[in-house]
PAVEXBA-925058 format. One line per field, with one value per residue (C-alpha): x, y, z; residue in one letter; chain. Coordinates in nm, 3 decimals. Layout:
c1 <- X|... $
c2 <- Y|... $
c3 <- Z|... $
residu <- A|... $
chaine <- A|... $
This chain:
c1 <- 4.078|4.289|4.254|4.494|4.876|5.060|5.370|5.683|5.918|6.207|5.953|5.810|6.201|6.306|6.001|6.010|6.384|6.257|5.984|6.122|6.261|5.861|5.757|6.022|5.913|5.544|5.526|5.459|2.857|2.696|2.474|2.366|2.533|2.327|2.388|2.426|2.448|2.654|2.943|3.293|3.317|2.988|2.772|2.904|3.219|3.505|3.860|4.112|4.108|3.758|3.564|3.336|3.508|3.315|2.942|2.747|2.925|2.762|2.737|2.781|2.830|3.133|3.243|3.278|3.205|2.955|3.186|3.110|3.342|3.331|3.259|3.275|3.321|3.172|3.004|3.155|3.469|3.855|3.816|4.093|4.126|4.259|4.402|4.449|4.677|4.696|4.663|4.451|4.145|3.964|4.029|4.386|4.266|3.992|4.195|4.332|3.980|3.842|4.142|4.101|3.709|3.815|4.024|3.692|3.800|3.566|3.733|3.655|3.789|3.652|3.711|3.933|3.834|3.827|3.773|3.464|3.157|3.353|3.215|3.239|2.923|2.935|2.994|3.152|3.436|3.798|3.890|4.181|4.414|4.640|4.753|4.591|4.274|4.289|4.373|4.097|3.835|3.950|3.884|3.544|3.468|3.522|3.385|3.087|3.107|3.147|3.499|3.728|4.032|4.091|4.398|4.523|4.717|4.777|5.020|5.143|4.855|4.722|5.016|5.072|4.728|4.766|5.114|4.938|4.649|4.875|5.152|4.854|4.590|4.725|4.486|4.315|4.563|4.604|4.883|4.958|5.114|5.252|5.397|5.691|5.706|5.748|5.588|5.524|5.678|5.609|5.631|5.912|6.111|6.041|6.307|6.617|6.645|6.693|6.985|6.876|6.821|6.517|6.449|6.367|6.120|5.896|5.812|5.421|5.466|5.642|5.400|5.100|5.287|5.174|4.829|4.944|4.930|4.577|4.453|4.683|4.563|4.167|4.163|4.388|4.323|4.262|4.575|4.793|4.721|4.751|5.092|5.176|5.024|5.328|5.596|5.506|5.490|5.761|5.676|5.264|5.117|4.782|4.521|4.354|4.020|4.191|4.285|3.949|3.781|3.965|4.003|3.628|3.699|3.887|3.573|3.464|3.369|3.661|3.951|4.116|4.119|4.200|4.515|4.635|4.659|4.780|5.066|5.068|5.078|5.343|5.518|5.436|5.227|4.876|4.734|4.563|4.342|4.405|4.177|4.440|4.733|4.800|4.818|5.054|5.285|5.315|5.387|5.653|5.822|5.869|5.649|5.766|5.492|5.473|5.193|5.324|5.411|5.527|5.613|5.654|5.847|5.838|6.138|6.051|5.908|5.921|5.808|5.975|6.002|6.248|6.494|6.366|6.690|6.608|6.281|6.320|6.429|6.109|5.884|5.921|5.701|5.694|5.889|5.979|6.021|5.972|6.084|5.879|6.009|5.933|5.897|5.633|5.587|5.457|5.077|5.188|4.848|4.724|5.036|5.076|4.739|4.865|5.182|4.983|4.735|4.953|5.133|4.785|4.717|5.130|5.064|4.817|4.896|5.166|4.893 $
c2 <- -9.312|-9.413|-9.131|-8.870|-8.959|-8.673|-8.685|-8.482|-8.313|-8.574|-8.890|-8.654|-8.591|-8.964|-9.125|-8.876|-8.923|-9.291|-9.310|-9.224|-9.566|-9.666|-9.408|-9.454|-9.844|-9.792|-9.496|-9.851|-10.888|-10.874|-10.555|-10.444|-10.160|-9.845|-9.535|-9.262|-8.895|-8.773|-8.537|-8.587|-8.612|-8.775|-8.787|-8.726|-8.606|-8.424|-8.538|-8.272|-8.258|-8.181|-8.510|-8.727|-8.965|-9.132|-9.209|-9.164|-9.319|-9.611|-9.702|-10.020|-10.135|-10.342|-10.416|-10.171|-9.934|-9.776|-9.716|-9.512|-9.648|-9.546|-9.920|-9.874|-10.103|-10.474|-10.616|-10.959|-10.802|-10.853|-10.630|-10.373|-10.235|-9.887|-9.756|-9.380|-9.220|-8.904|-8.671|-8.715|-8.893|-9.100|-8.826|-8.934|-9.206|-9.004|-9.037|-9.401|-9.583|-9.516|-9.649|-9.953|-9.949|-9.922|-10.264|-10.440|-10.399|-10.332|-10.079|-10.034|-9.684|-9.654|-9.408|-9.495|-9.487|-9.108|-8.941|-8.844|-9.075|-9.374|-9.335|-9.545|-9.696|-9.741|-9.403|-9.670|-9.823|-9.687|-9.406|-9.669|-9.641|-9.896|-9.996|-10.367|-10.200|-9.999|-10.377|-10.578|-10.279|-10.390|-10.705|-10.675|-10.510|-10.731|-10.992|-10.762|-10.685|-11.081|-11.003|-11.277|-11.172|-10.818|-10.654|-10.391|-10.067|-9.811|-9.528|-9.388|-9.510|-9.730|-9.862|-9.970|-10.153|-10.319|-10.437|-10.517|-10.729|-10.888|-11.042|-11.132|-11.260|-11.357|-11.565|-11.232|-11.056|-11.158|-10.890|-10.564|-10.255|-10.070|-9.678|-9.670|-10.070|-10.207|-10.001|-10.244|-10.195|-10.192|-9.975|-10.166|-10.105|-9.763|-9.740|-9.703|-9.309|-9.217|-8.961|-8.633|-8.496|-8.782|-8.700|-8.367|-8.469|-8.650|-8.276|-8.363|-8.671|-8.507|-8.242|-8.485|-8.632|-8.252|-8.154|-7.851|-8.077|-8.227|-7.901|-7.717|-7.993|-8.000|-7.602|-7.567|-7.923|-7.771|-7.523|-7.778|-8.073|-7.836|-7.773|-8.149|-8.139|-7.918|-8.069|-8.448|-8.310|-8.040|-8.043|-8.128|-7.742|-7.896|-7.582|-7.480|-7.687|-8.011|-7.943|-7.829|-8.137|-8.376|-8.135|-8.213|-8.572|-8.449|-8.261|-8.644|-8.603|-8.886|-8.752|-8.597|-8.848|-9.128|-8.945|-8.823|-9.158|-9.323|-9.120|-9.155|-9.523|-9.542|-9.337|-9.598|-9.304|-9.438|-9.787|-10.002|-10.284|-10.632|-10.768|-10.669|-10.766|-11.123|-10.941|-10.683|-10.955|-11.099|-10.774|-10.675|-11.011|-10.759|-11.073|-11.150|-11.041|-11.372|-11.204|-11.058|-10.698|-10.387|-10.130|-9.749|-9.448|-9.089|-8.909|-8.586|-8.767|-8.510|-8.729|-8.946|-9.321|-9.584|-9.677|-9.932|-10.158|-10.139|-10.351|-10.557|-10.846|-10.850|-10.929|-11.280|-11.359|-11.212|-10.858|-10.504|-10.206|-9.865|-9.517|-9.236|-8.956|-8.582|-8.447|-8.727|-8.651|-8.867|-8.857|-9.099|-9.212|-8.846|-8.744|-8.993|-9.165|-9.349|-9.491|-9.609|-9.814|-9.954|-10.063|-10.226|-10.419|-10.548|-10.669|-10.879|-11.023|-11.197|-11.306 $
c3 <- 2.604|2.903|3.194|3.166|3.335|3.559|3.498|3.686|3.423|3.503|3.440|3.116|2.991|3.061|2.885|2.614|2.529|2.481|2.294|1.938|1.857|1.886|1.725|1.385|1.378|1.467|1.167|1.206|1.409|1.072|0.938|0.614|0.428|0.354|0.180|0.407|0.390|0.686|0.797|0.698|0.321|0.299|-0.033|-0.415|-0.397|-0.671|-0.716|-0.721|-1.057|-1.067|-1.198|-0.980|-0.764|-0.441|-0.489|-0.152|0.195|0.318|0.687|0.827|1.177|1.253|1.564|1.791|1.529|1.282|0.958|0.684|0.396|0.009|-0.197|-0.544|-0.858|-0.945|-0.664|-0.724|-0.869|-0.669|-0.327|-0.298|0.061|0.082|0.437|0.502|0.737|0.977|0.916|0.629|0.498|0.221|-0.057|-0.061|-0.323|-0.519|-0.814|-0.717|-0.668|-1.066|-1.183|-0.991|-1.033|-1.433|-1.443|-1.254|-0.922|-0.629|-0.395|-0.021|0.142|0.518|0.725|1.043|1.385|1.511|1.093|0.904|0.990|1.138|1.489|1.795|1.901|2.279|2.462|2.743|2.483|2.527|2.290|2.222|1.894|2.004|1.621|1.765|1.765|1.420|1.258|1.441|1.302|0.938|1.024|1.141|0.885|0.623|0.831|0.828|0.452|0.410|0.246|0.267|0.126|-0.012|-0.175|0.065|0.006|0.268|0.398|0.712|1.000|0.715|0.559|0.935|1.020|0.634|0.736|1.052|0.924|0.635|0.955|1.174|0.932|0.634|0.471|0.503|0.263|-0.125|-0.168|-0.023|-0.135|0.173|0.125|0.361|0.424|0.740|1.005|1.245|1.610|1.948|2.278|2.389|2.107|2.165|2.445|2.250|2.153|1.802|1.687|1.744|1.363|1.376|1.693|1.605|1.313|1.576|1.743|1.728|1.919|2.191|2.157|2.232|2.537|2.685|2.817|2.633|2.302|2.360|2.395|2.158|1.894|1.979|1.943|1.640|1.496|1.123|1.075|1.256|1.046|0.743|0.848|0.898|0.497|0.428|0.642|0.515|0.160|0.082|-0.303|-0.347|-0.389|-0.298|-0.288|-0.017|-0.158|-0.163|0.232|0.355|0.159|0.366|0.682|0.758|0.844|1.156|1.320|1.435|1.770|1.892|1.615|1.909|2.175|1.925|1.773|2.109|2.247|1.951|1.985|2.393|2.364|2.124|2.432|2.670|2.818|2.785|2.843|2.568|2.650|2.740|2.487|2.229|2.424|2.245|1.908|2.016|2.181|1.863|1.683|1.944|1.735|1.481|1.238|0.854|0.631|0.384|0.129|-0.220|-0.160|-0.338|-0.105|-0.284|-0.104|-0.260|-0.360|-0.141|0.199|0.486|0.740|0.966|0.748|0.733|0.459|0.239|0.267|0.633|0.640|0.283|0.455|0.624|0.347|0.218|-0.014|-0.340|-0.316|-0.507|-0.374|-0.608|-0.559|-0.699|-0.813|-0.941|-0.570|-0.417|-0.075|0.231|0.122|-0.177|-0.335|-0.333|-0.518|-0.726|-0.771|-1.088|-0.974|-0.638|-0.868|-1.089|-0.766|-0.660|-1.014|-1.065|-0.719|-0.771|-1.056|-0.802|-0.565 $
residu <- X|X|X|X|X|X|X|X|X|X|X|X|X|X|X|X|X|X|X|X|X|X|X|X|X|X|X|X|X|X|X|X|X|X|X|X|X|X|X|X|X|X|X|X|X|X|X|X|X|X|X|X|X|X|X|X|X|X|X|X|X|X|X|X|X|X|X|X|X|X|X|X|X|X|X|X|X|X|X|X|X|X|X|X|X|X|X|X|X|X|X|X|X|X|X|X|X|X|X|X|X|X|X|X|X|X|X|X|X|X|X|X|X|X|X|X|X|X|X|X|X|X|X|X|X|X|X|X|X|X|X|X|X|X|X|X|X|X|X|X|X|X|X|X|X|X|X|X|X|X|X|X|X|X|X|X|X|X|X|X|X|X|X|X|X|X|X|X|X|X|X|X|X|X|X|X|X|X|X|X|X|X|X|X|X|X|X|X|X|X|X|X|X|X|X|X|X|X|X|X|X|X|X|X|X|X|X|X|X|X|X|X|X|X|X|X|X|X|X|X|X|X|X|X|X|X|X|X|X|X|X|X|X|X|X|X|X|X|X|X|X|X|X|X|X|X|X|X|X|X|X|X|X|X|X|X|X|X|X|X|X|X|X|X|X|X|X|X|X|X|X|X|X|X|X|X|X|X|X|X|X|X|X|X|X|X|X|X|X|X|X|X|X|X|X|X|X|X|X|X|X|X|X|X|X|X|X|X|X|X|X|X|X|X|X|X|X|X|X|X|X|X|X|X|X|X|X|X|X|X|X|X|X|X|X|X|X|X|X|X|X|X|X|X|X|X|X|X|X|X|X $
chaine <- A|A|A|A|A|A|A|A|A|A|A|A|A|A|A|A|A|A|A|A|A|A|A|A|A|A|A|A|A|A|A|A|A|A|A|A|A|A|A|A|A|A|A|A|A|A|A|A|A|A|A|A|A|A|A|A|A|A|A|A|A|A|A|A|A|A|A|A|A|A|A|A|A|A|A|A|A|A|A|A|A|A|A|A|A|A|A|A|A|A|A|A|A|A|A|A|A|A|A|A|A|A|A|A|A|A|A|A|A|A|A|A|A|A|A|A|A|A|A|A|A|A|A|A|A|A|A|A|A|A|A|A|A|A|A|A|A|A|A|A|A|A|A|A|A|A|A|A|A|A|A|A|A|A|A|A|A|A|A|A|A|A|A|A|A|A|A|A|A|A|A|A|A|A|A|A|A|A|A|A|A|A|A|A|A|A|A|A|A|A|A|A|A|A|A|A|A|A|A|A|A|A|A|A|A|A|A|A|A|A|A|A|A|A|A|A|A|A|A|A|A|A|A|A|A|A|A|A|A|A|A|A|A|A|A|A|A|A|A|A|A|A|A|A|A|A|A|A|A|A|A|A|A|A|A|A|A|A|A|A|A|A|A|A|A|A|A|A|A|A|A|A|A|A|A|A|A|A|A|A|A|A|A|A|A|A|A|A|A|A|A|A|A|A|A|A|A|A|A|A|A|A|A|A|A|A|A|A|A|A|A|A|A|A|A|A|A|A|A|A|A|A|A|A|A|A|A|A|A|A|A|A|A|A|A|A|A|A|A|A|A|A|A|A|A|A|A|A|A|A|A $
């Protein structure tokens, strides 16, 4: 991660008071898999509802990274990429991926950068979560996987990087289903402040902008992202099971300094690299997303996300956009694991 910045509380305030426009648009090698049997959700693993789900993680290195990613289904069947977000982990499509795997689908679920057994390889590369760098590690590893094209769904930070990858590489991308839509921004977009009601739902990001927050966050990383559970999802009475299952991806030694400058450099308050600063100029164009997409909202979304008649005009290929309802909060495929594959299989039958 980019070395810590000091900041006066008048530079602090004046950045700060900035950021949120950023933050509402950004909420926007080849190697041979193996099974593996490692931290962070690793090995057979339950659904929420209690029947088997993931077979054992496999490794792979891609990249910069070593990913451990769930790959289920047909070998040779249709890939379907699926993204997850912070704070939460592959179980948010336990109950999505056997549907999928059911209709002949093979279904990839890796673990991002800084969760579960997704590690970074070099102890000299960046802690960097630029959303730049969260796309280009999807597409090394398909490259590594020898995936072509893929069918990618994805919420919150992985609704973003499949929006991301779908603008930037489409021929990449045979459809997409993207929870919350277009989530695509920049830091200089970030400069405009937002009314003060959103303002206020972005707490955590101003948080993070604090040395306080870093360290607030690495000491109290599991009750705090609980909370976020909550906030996000007003209506889901998940059990305390469900939490701690997925709670174990964030003990990966970078989770910390990955989300804290994620967050920092949507402030314009850490530094990415240069290697990703093409792709980022061309995201800062705020790029039309030309794949076939359905993007899905939840009725009972506590997090900060962007009307869907705000960013339709943005997706020009083929296009729907679907509400759920019956209190679906911000973790959508978790909550509505049904509705999210369906979304998946309509979608690419437009592909």
């Amino acid at each position: 991660m980019s070395s810590e910045h000091n900041f006066t509380r008048r530079r602090f305030l004046g950045v700060s008071a900035m950021a949120m426009a950023a933050g509402q648009l950004g909420l926007t090698s080849m190697a041979s898999a193996a099974p593996a049997t490692s931290g962070g959700g690793a090995g057979a693993a339950a659904s929420s509802s209690g029947t088997a789900a993931f077979p054992p993680l496999k490794q792979i290195r891609a990249g910069a990274l070593d990913v451990g990613y769930v790959d289920m289904g047909p070998a040779k069947g249709p890939v379907v990429m699926l993204l997850h977000g912070w704070p939460y982990d592959i179980y948010s499509f336990a109950e999505v991926a056997p549907i999928l795997v059911a209709k002949g689908y093979r279904v990839v679920i890796p673990y991002l950068r800084g969760y579960g057994s997704t590690r970074i390889v070099d102890a000299a590369t960046p802690r960097n979560a630029q959303p730049a760098a969260l796309a280009t590690d999807i597409i090394d590893l398909m490259d590594a996987l020898k995936i072509k094209k893929a069918t990618f769904g994805g919420y919150d930070w992985g609704g973003r990087t499949a929006d991301i990858v779908a603008a930037v590489w489409p021929e990449r991308v045979k459809a997409l289903v993207a929870v919350s839509g277009y989530l695509i921004g920049s830091q200089e977009a970030g400069k405009k402040p937002l009314p003060p009601k959103a303002e206020l739902q972005w707490w955590y990001q101003f948080y993070f902008a604090t040395e306080r927050g870093r360290e607030g966050y690495d000491a109290n990383r599991h009750d705090f992202n609980k909370l976020i559970w909550k906030l996000a999802s007003p209506k889901w009475d998940f059990d305390d099971a469900t939490y701690d299952r997925s709670a174990a991806a964030f003990d990966n030694p970078d989770h910390v300094a990955l989300v804290i400058h994620n967050y920092r450099w949507r402030m314009g308050l850490a530094e990415g690299e240069a290697k990703y600063d093409a792709i980022e100029a061309k995201l800062a164009t705020a790029p039309v997303i030309t794949v076939p997409t359905i993007t899905m909202e939840g009725d009972a979304n506590g997090a900060p996300h962007p009307e869907p008649a705000a960013y339709a005009s943005k997706f020009t290929g083929k296009y729907s956009h679907r509400t759920i309802s019956g209190g679906i909060g911000h973790n959508l495929p978790q909550e509505a694991p049904k509705d999210f594959a369906q979304a998946i299989i309509d979608v690419d039958k437009l592909a």
